[in-house]
C-alpha positions in Angstrom: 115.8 114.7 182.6 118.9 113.1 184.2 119.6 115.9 186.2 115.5 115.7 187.8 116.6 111.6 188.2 119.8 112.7 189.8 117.7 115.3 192.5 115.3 112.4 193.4 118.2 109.7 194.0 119.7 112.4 196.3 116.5 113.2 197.9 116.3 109.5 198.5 119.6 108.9 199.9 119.2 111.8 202.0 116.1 110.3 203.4 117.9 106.8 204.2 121.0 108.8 205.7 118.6 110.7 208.2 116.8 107.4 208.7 120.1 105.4 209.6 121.0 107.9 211.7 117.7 108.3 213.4 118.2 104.2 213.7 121.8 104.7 215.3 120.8 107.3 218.0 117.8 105.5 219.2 120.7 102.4 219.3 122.4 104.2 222.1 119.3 104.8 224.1 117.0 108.0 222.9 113.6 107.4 222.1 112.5 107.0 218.8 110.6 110.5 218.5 113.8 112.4 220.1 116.3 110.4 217.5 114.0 111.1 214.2 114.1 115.2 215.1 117.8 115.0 216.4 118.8 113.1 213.4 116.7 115.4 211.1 117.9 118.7 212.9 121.9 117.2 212.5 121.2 116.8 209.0 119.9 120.0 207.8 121.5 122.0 209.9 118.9 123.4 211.4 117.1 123.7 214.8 119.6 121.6 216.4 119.5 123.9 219.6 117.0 122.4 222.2 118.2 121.6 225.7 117.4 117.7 224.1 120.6 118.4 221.8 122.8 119.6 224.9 121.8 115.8 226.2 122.5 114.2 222.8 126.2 115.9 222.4 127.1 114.9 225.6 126.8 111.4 224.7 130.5 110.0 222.6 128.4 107.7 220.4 125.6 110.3 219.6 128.4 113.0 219.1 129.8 111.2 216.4 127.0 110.3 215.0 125.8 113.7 215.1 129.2 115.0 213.1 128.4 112.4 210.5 124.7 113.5 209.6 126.2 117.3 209.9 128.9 116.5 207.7 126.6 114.4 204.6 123.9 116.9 205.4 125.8 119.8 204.0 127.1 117.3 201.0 123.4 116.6 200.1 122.4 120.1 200.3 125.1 121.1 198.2 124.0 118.7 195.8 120.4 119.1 195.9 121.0 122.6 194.8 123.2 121.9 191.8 120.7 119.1 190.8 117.9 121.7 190.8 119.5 124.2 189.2 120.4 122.0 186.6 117.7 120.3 185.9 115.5 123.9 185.2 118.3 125.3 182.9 118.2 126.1 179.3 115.0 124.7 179.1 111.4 126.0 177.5 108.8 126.9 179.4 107.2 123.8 178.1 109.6 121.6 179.0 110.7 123.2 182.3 106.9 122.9 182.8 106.6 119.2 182.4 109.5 118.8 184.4 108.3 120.9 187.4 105.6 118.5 187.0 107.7 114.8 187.0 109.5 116.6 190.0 106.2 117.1 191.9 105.1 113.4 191.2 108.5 112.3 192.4 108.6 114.3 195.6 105.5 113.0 196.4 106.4 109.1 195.5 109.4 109.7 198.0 106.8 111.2 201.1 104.8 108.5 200.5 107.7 105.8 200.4 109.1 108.1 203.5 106.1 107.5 205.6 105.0 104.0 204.9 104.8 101.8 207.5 107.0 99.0 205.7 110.1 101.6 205.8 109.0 102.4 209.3 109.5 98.5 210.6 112.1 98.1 208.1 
């Protein structure tokens, strides 16, 4: 069960890092919509290839910032992964079971705490 607790707190700190970051681009002057995908797309590593992106690197600031989300994005991948795995292993169907299910009620917890409208203003 630690191992489930220890995917959700990274799940969770992933989601504050991409929010941060989303914070710090709009900070240097891209609108909140473009900063939420770029910082999303730096993060995972993934779709970062619009002509929007060619704008965001050209920018110092937004390049550094950029590196930073790359760089934590592959840390929290990496550990997302182990977390998984080792929360599934050696277990019986009944308890891999139950905690297929705590993981699904915890994913969930963090969308909704993702999209509320209090970490939105916050």
């Amino acid at each position: 069960m630690i191992a489930l607790i220890s995917l959700l707190i990274v799940i969770l700190f992933s989601i504050i890092v991409i929010r941060i970051g989303s914070v710090a681009l709009e900070m240097t002057g891209l609108s909140r919509e473009a900063a939420a995908f770029q910082a999303q797309s730096a993060f995972s590593g993934t779709g970062f290839t619009t002509s929007e992106s060619e704008y965001v690197v050209s920018h110092p600031v937004r390049r550094k910032i950029i590196r930073l989300l790359i760089f934590i994005g592959n840390a929290g991948v990496v550990s997302a992964i182990a977390t998984l795995v080792l929360t599934f292993i050696g277990q019986s169907k009944e308890e891999a079971t139950l905690r297929l299910f705590w993981l699904f009620i915890g994913l969930l917890a963090l969308y909704l705490f993702a999209r509320s409208k209090l970490v939105d203003r916050g």
